[in-house]
N, C-alpha and C positions, 0 to 999 in steps of 0.2 A: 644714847648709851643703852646695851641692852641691860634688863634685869635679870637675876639671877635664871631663869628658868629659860629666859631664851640664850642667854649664854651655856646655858646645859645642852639645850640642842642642838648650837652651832657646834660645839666641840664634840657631841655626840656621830653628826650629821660626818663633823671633818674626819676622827675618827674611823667613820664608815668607809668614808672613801679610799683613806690611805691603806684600811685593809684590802679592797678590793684593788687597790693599783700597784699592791705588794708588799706594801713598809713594815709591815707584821709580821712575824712570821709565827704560821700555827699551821703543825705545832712548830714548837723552837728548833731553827738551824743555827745550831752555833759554831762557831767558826775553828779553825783548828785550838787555840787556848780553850776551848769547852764551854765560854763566854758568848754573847755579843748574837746578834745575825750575819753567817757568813755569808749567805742568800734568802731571796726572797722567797716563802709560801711556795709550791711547787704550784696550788692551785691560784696561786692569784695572777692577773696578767703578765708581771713582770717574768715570772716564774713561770709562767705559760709559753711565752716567747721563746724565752730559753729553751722549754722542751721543744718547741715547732725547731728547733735552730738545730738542736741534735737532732730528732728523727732525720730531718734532712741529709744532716752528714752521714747519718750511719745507714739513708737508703741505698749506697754505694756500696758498702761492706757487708750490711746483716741480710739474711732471706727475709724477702717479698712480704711473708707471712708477718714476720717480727715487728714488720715496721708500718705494716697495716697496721696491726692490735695496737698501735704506739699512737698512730695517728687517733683512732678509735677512743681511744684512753683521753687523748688529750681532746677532741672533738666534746666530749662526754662534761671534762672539763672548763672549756670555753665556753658550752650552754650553759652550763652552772652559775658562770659569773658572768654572762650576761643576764639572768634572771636576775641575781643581784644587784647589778647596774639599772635595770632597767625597773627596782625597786625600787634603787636610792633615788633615778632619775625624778619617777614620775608620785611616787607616794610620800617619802621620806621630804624631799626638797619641798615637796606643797605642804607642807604639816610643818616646818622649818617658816617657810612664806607666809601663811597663815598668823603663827606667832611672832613677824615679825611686824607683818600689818597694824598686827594688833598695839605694838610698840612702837608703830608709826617710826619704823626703820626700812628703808629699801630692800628691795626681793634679792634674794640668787637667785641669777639665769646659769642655765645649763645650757651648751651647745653650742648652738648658732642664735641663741638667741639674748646675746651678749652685749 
């Protein structure tokens, strides 16, 4: 069982991820009552997605231009969170691993290394 402090981190650690694979939204999109998440973060993957999913649709109808700068925008965004991921990957998860060694509890693998 962990102790308090590695429990801080796992929830920390889980926390981290759910922002970066959307479940947060920041800032707040709240849904039409003015409450709640209607969607996901615009910059997070989930929310990402979604923008690659419009540019797409709208490179049939908006000028060339428009839908460059959209892609650009969002390209701009995808680096962003993969810097993020690839923070929680490899620094956040060995510092999680670490503490958990230490609590003589098994590792998180990331990946393929599952």
């Amino acid at each position: 069982q962990a102790n308090g402090s590695v429990a801080a981190a796992i929830s920390k650690l889980s926390e981290q991820a759910r922002d970066l694979e959307g479940f947060a939204a920041e800032p707040p999109n709240p849904d039409a009552s003015g409450e709640g998440d209607a969607a996901p973060a615009p910059s997070s993957l989930i929310g990402l997605t979604g923008i690659l999913g419009q540019l797409s649709g709208a490179a049939q109808s908006q000028p060339i231009a428009t839908v460059q700068a959209g892609f650009a925008k969002a390209k701009v965004m995808a680096e962003a969170q993969l810097a993020k991921w690839n923070q929680l990957r490899t620094t956040d998860v060995a510092a999680l691993n670490r503490q958990l060694q230490q609590a003589n509890l098994p590792p998180v693998t990331v990946g393929s290394n599952r």
